[in-house]
N, C-alpha and C positions, 0 to 999 in steps of 0.2 A: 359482067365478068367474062371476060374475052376465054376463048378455051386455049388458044394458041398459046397463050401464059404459062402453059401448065407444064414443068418438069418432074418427072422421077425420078432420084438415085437409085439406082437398086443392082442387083448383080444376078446374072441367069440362073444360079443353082440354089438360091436363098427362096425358102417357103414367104415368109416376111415378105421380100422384095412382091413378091406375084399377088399381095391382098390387093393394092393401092390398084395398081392393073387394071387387075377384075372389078374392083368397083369401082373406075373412072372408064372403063369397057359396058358396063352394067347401064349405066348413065351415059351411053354413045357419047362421049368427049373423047373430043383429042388432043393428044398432051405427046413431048419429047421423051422419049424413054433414053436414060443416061446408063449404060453400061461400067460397073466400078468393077477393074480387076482386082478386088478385095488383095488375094494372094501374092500380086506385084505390089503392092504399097496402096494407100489412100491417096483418091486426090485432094488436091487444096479446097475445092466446090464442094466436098464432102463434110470438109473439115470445117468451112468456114459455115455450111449450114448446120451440122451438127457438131457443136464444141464440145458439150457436155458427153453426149457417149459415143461422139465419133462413130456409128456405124449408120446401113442403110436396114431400111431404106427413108427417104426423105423426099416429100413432096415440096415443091417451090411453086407457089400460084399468085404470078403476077408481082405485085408489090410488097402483096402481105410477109410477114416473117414465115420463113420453112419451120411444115409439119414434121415429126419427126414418130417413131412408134407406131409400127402397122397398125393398129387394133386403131388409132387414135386417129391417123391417116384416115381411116377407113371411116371413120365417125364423123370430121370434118367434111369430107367430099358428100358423103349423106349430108348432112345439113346447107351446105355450100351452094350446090345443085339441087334446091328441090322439084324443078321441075322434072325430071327422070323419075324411076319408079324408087321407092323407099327400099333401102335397105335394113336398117334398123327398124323393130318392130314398132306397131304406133303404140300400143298397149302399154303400160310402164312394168307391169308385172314382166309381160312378155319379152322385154326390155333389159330386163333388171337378169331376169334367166339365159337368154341368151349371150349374155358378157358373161355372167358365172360360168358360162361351159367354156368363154372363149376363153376366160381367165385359167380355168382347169387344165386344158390342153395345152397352154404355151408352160403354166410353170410346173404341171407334173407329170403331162400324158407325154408328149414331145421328147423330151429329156430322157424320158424311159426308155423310149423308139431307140433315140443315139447313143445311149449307152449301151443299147445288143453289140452294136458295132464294136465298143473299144471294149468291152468286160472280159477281164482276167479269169480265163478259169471257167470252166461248164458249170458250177453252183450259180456263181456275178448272171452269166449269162439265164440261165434257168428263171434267176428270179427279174428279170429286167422284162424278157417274154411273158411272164407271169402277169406281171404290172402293165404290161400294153395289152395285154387279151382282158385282162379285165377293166381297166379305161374303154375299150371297145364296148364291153357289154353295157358297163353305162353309157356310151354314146347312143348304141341300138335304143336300150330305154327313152333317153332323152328325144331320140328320132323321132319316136314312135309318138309321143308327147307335144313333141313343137310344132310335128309336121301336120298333123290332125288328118293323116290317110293323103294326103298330097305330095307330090315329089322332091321335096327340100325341105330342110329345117323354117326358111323364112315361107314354107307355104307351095303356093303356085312356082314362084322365081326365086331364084337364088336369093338370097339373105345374107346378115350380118354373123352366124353360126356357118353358114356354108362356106365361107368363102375363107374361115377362120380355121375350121377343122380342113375344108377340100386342098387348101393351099399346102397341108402336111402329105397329100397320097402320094407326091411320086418320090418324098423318101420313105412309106410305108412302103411302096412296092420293091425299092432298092434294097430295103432291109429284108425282105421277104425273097427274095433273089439270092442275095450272097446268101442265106442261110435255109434254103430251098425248102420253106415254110410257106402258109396262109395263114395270114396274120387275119386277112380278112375274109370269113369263110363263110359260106352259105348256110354252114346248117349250124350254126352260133350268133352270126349276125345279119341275116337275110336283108333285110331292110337297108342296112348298110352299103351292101354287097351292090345293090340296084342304085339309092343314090351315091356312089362314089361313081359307075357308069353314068348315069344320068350328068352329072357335075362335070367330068371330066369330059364329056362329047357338047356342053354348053359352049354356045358361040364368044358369051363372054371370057370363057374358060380355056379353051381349046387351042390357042394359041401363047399362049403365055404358060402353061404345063411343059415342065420339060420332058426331053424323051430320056425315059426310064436309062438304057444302055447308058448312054452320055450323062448320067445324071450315077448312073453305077464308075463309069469309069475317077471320073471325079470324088465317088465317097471314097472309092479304094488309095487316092490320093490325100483324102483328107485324113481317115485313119493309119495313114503312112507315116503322115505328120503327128498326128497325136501321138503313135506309139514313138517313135522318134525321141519327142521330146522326153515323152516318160523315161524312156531309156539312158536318155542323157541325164534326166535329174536325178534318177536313183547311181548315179556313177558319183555323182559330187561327195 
């Protein structure tokens, strides 16, 4: 399996886009990184590899038909490449718990983060903050849990949990910016607080992180558009 093969769609400000990344970075391959300016239109490459939900990111290796679904991406490249170090845990239990976090964070920790952003009103916002400080505290728990006193969820090296939850910091941190908060604080989630630094200074990591400003300039754009639209549809 030739690595020159290897394409990613993805787009610089997307968490999603930055898993496949990190775990084709994890696994020293080299692959074309495809740049989607989502906000000026989809391209046709996008579209022809992903019909069904049309978004990124999406891996293309070689011949085979394109992956589509970071988490899933992320699980392919592990089995694809086993000669690099494992990302998924070999354990089934271990296995089976570290999806269940990654599956918690995308449909209800994540959603919470981006709703501080648009929420109506200092109650909406109150309880959106609520709901991200206490996703944290179970992350701290589960840390504490998976890591067994070592630097990452996956152990020694980054993992299938790390690279799941690490892929959301640098809109944790943008959110904690515009709303000149700690979302992530030492004396609630210590453990956290060390690997999110840890994570973010990894070599497989460390270049595909956006920078926090340019990643704020952008949210302020994107919640431009949201409220925007709202604005418009409550006029109909």
């Amino acid at each position: 399996m030739a690595t020159k093969e290897v394409k990613v769609l993805g787009s610089w400000p997307s968490p999603y886009a930055m898993r496949p990344r990190i775990a084709l970075n994890l696994k020293s391959l080299t692959y074309e990184y495809i740049e989607e300016k989502l906000w000026e239109g989809k391209s046709e490459l996008l579209l022809q590899s992903n019909p069904v939900y049309k978004k990124i990111p999406v891996l293309i290796h070689g011949d085979n038909k394109p992956i589509c679904e970071s988490l899933i991406i992320v699980q392919y490249i592990d089995e694809a490449w086993s000669s690099g170090p494992s990302i998924l845990p070999s354990d089934p239990c271990e296995r089976a718990v570290a999806r269940f976090w990654a599956a918690y964070l995308d449909d209800k920790w994540f959603p919470a983060v981006k709703s501080i952003g648009v929420a109506k009103g200092e109650e909406a916002k109150k309880a959106a903050i609520a709901q991200v400080e206490e996703g944290l505290a179970l992350m701290e728990e589960a840390y504490d849990k998976c890591s067994k006193g070592k630097g990452y969820f996956g152990g020694d090296e980054v993992g299938y949990l790390d690279i799941a939850f690490g892929s959301f910091l640098g809109w944790l941190r943008v959110t904690e910016k515009f709303n000149a908060m700690k979302l992530l604080d030492e004396g609630k989630t210590p453990g956290l607080v060390k690997w999110a630094d840890r994570f973010c200074s990894h070599a497989a990591v460390k270049d595909v992180m956006p920078d926090t400003d340019k990643l704020a300039e952008f949210g302020k754009f994107v919640i431009a558009k949201i409220r925007a639209a709202g604005a418009a549809a409550e006029m109909h």
